[in-house]
C-alpha positions as CSV (number, residue, x, y, z in Angstrom):
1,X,9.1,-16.3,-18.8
2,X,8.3,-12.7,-19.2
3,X,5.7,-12.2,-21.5
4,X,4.4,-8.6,-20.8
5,X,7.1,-6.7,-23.0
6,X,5.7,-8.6,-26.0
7,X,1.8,-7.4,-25.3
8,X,3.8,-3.7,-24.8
9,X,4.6,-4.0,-28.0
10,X,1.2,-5.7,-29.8
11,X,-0.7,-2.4,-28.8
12,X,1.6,1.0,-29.6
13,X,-0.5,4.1,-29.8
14,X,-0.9,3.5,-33.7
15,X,-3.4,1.2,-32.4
16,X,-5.1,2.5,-29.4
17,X,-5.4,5.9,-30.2
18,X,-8.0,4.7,-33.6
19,X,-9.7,2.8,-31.1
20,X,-10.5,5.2,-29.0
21,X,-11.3,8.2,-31.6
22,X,-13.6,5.6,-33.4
23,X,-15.2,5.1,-30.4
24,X,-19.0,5.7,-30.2
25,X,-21.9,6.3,-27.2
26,X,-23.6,2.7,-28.5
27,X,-20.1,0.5,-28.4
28,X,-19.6,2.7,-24.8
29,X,-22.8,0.9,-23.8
30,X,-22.2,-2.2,-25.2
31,X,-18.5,-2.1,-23.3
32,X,-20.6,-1.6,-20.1
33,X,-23.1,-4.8,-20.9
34,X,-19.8,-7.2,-21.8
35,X,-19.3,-9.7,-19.0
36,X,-15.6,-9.5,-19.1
37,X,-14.6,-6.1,-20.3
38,X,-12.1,-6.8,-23.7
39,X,-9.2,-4.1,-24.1
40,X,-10.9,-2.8,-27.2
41,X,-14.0,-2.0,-24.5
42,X,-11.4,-0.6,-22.1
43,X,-10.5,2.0,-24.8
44,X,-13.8,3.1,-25.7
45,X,-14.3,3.3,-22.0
46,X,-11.4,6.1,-22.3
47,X,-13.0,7.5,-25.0
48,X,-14.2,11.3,-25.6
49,X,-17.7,9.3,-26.5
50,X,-17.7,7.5,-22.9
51,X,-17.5,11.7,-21.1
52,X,-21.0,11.8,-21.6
53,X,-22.0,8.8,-20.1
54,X,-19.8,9.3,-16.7
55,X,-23.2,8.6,-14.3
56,X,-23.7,5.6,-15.9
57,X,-19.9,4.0,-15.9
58,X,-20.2,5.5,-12.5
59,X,-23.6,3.3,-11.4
60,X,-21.5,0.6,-13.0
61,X,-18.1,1.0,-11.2
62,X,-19.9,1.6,-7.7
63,X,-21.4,-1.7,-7.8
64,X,-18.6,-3.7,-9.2
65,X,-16.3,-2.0,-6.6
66,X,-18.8,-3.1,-4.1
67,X,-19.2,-6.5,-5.1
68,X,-15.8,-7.8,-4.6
69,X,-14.4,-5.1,-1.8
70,X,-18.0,-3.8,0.2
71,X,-18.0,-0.8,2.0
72,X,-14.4,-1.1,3.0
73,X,-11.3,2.0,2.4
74,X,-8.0,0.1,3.5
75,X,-5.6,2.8,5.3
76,X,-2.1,2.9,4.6
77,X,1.0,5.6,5.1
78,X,4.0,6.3,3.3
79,X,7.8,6.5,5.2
80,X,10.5,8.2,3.1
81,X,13.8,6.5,4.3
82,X,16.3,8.3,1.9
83,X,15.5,11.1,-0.4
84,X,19.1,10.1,-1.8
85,X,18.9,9.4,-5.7
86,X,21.4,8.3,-8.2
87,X,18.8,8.3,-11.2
88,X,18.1,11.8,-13.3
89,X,13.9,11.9,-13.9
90,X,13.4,15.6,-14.9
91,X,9.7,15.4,-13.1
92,X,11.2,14.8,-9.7
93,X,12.7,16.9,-6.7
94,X,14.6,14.1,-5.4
95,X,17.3,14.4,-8.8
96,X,20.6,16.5,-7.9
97,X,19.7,18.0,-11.4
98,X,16.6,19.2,-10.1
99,X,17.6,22.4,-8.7
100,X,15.9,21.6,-5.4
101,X,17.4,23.0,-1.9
102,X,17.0,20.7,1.1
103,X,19.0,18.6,2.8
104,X,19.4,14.8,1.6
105,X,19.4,12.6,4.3
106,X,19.0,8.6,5.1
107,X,17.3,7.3,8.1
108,X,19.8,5.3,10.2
109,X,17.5,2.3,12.2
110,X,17.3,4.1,15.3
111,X,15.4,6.8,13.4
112,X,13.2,4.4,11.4
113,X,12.0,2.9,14.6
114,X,11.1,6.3,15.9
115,X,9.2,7.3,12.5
116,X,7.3,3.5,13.0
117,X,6.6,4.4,16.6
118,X,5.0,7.8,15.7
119,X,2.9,6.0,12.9
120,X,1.7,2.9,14.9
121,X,0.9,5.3,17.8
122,X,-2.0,6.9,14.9
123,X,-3.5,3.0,14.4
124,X,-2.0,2.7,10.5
125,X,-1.1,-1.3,10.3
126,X,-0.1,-0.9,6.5
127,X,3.9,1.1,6.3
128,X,4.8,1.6,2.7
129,X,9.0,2.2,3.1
130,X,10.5,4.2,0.1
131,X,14.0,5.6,-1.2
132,X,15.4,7.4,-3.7
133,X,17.1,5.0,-6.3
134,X,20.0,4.8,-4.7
135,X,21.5,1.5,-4.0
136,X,25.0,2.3,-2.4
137,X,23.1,4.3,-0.4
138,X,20.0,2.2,0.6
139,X,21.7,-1.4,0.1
140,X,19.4,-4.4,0.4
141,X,21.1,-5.3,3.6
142,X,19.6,-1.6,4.8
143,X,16.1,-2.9,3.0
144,X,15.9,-5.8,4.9
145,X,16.8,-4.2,8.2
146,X,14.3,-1.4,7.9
147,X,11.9,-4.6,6.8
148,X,12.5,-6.0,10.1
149,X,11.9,-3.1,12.2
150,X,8.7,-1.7,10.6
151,X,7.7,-5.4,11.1
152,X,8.0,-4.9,15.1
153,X,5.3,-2.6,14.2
154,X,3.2,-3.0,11.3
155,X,1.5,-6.4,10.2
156,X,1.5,-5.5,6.2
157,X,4.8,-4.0,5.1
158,X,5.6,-2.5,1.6
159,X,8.3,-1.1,-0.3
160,X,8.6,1.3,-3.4
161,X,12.4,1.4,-3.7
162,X,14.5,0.7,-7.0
163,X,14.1,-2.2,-9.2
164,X,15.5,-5.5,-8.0
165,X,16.4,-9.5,-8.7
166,X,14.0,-12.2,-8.0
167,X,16.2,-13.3,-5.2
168,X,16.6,-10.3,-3.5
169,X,13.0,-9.7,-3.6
170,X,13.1,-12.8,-2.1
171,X,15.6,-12.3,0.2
172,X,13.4,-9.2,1.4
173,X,10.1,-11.7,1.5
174,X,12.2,-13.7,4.3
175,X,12.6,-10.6,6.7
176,X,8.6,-10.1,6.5
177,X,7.8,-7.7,3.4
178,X,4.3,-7.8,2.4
179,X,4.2,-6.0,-0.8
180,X,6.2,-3.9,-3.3
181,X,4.6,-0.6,-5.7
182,X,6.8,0.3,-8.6
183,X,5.5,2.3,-11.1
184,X,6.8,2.1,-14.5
185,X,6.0,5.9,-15.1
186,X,5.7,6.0,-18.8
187,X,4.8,2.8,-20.9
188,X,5.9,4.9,-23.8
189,X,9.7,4.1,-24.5
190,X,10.4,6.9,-26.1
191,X,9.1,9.2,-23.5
192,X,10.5,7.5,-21.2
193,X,14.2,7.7,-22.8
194,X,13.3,11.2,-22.8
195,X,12.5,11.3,-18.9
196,X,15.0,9.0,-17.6
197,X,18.6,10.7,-18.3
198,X,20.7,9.1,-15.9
199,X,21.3,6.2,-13.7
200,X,20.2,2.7,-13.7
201,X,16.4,3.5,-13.4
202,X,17.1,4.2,-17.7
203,X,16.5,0.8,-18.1
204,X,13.3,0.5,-19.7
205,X,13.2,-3.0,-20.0
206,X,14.7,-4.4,-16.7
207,X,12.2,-2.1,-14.7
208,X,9.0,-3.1,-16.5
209,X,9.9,-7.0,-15.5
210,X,10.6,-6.2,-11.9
211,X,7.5,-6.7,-10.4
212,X,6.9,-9.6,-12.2
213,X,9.9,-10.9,-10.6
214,X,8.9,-9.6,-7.1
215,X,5.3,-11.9,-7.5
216,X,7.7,-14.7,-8.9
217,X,9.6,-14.3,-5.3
218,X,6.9,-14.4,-3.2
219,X,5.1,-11.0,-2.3
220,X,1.6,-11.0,-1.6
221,X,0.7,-7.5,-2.7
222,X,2.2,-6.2,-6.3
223,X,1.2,-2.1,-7.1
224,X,1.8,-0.5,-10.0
225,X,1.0,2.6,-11.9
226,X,1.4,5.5,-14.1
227,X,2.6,8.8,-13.8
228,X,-0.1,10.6,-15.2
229,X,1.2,13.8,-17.0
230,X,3.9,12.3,-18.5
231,X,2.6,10.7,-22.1
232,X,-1.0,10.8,-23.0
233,X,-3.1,9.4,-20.3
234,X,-5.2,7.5,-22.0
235,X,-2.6,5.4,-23.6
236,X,-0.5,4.9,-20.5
237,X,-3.9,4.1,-18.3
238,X,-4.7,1.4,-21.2
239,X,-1.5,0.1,-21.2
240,X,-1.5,0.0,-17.0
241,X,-4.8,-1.9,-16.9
242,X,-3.2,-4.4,-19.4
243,X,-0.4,-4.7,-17.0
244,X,-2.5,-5.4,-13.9
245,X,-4.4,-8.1,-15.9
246,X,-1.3,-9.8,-17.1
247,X,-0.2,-9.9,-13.9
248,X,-3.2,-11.3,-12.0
249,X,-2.7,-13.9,-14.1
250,X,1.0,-14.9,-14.0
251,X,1.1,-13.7,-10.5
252,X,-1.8,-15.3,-9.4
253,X,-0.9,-16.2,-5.7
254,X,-0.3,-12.3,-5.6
255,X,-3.2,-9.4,-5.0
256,X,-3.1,-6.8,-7.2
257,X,-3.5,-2.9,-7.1
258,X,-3.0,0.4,-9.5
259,X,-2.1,3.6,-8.3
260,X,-3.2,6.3,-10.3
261,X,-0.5,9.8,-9.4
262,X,-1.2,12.6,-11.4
263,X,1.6,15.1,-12.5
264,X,0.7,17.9,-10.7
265,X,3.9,19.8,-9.9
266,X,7.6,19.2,-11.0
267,X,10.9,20.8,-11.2
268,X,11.3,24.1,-13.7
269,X,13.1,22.1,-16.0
270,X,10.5,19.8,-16.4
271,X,7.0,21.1,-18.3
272,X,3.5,18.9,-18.0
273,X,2.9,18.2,-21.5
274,X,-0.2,15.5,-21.1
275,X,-2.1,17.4,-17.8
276,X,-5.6,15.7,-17.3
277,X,-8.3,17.7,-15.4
278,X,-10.5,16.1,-12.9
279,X,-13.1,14.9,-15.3
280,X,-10.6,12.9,-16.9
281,X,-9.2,11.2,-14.0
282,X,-12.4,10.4,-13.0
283,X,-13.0,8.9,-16.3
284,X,-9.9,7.0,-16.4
285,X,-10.5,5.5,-12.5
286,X,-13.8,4.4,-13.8
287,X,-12.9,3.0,-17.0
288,X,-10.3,1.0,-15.4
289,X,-12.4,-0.4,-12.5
290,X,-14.4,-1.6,-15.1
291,X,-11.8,-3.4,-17.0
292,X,-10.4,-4.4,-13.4
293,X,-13.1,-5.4,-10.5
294,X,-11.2,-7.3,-8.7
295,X,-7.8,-5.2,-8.2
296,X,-7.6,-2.9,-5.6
297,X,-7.1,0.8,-6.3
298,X,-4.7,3.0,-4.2
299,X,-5.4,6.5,-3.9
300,X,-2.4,9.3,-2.9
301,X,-2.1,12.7,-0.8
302,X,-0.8,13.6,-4.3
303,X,-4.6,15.0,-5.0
304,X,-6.6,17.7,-2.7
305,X,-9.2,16.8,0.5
306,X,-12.0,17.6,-1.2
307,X,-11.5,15.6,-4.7
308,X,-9.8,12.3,-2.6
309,X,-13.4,12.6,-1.0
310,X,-15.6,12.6,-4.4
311,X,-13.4,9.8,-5.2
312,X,-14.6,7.5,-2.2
313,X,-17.1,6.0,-3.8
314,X,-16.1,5.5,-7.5
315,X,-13.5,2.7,-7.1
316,X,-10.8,3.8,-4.5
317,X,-10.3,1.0,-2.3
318,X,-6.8,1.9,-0.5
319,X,-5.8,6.2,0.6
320,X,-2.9,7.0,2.0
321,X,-2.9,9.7,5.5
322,X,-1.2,12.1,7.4
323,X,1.3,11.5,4.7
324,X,5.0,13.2,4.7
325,X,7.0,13.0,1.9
326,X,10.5,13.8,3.8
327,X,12.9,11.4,5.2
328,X,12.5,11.5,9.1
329,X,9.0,13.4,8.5
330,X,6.7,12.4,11.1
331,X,8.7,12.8,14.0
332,X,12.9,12.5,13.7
333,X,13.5,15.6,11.7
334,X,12.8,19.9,12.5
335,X,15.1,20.3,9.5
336,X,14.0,21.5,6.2
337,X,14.7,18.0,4.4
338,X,14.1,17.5,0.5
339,X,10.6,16.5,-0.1
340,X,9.9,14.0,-3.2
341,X,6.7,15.9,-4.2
342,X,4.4,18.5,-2.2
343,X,1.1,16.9,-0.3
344,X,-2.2,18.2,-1.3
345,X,-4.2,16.6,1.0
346,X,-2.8,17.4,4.9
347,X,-5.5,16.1,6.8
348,X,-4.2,14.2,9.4
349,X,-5.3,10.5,9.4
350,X,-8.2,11.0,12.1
351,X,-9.5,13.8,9.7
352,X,-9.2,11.4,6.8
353,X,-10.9,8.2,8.6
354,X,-14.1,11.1,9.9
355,X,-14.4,11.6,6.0
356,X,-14.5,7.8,5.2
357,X,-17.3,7.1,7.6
358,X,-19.2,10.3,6.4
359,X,-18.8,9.1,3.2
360,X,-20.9,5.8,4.6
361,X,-17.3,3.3,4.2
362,X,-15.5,1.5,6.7
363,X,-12.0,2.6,6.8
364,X,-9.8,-0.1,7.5
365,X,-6.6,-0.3,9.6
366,X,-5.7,-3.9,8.3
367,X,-7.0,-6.9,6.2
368,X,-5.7,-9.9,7.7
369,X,-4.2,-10.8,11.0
370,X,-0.2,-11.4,12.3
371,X,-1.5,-15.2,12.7
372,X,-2.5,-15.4,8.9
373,X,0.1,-13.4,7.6
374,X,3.0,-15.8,9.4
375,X,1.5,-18.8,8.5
376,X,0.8,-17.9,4.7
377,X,4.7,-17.1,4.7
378,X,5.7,-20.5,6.3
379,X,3.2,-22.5,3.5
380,X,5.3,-20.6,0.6
């Protein structure tokens, strides 16, 4: 039974946004001291009272991060299969109403397994598959078949696609897939009414219980996350972290991760209302390590070389490399195809992995072996 919905709707802004402004440097400390940090210690975490007190959450998140992961950054790349989309989100370039040029295109298989080729050939063992939402287009026969393929290639495979059933979640589970991200965007309705104009990604309610049913079907790693930029980030991190912990509970055969993508730039049409500067992030990364030990935190090409690398040591446990965010990017297209969002950080993935170890971590090409993976599929 889906439960989440009802704790959505148990802590509207009404009630976090008191929280936080009431918040003070002694309840920031005693947030830090709690053994299991509540949600009302989470939102004094987030508060303007816990910005002064960054080094210390900082000393705080280190270690807990430590603790349960050690000196470990997983790897992991993203490959766009379709930049084809259905859905009207005013923040993206992959919406026809975007006014983006480019040409929209969809990876037949012989092309994926030339993008997976190119990739392995770097040492990534993590693929992250995604699409526009755009189900004619990228069916979940297609899904399954690009599942296979990366799978001749990759040990952990992910997708970030539209929402889906249980049973085709499941359905995608029996061809190999390792883990699905889907971020709800906005855990504000009404913003995300706003946001959402077209297509069946409108559905608030359906899309909030989707990864619930993809941990209910059997996938090992669930990711989620806000769009930060699009409501007030402090009231869509809280509401994330809340997410994650409901789900590490109902999902408990599952491991759980957060992304955290920040707004940083969108269509014309679209203006970045809720923009947090570095500080903030920061802030909101720590606060919700905190809140979180024990869930893994994915980190994006979405944010520059130099801030990714500050960020090593405060909680990140997973950064993407080399990244492209075009269809047939990394080595099937020279044509100028549509891009879901501009890459900040172009390092390629030996750059990134040098800056790991300098930064005294272990990057990490994979966290379990083919033998492992296969057999923990036949036991479910």
């Amino acid at each position: 039974m889906f439960d989440f919905g009802k704790i959505l709707e148990a802590w509207p802004p009404e009630r976090i946004l008191p929280l936080i402004t009431a918040a003070t440097p002694a309840m920031v400390k005693g947030s830090l001291a709690q053994e299991r940090c509540s949600p009302e210690g989470l939102a004094a975490l987030l508060s303007p009272a816990a910005a002064g007190q960054l080094e210390e959450i900082a000393r705080q998140a280190q270690r807990l991060t430590r603790q349960h992961f050690g000196r470990t950054i997983g790897l992991y790349v993203p490959l766009y299969l379709s930049n084809v989309c259905y859905s009207d989100c005013t923040y993206c370039f992959f919406s026809a109403a975007s006014g983006s040029s480019g040409i929209r295109r969809t990876l037949n298989m012989d092309e994926v397994r030339t993008e997976c080729q190119a990739l392995a050939k770097h040492g990534f063992q993590s693929v992250l598959l995604l699409t526009g939402d755009a189900p004619k287009v990228a069916s979940l026969s297609y899904l399954a078949e690009a599942v296979q393929v990366a799978r001749e290639y990759f040990p952990s495979v992910a997708v970030e696609v539209y929402a889906l059933e249980e049973e085709e979640y499941r359905q995608l589970v029996d061809v190999g897939l390792e883990g699905v991200t889907l971020y709800m965007e906005t855990y504000h309705r009404e913003t995300y009414a706003q946001v959402h104009r077209r297509g069946r990604k409108r559905d608030f309610d359906y899309r909030l219980a989707a990864i619930e049913r993809a941990g209910r079907a059997g996938v090992r790693r669930l990711s989620i996350g806000a769009l930060l930029g699009l409501y007030d980030w402090r009231c869509d991190g809280f509401w994330t972290a809340l997410h994650a912990r409901y789900l590490q509970k109902e999902c408990w055969r599952s491991a759980i991760s957060v992304s955290l993508p920040r707004l940083r730039c969108t269509p014309p049409r679209h203006r970045i209302s809720y923009f947090l500067s570095d500080r903030e992030f920061v802030q909101l990364l720590l606060a919700m390590r905190i809140f979180l030990p024990e869930a893994g935190f994915n980190l994006s090409t979405r944010e520059s070389a130099a801030f990714r690398d500050r960020l090593i040591p405060l909680g990140v446990t997973n950064m993407s490399a080399g990244s492209s965010t075009r269809p047939g990017g990394y080595a099937v297209s020279g044509e100028e195809t549509l891009a879901q969002f501009e890459i900040e950080d172009r390092r390629s993935p030996a750059e990134v992995v040098a800056a790991i170890r300098r930064a005294g971590y272990d990057p990490v090409w994979k966290d379990f072996d083919w033998a492992f993976h296969d057999e923990v599929g036949r036991r479910q």
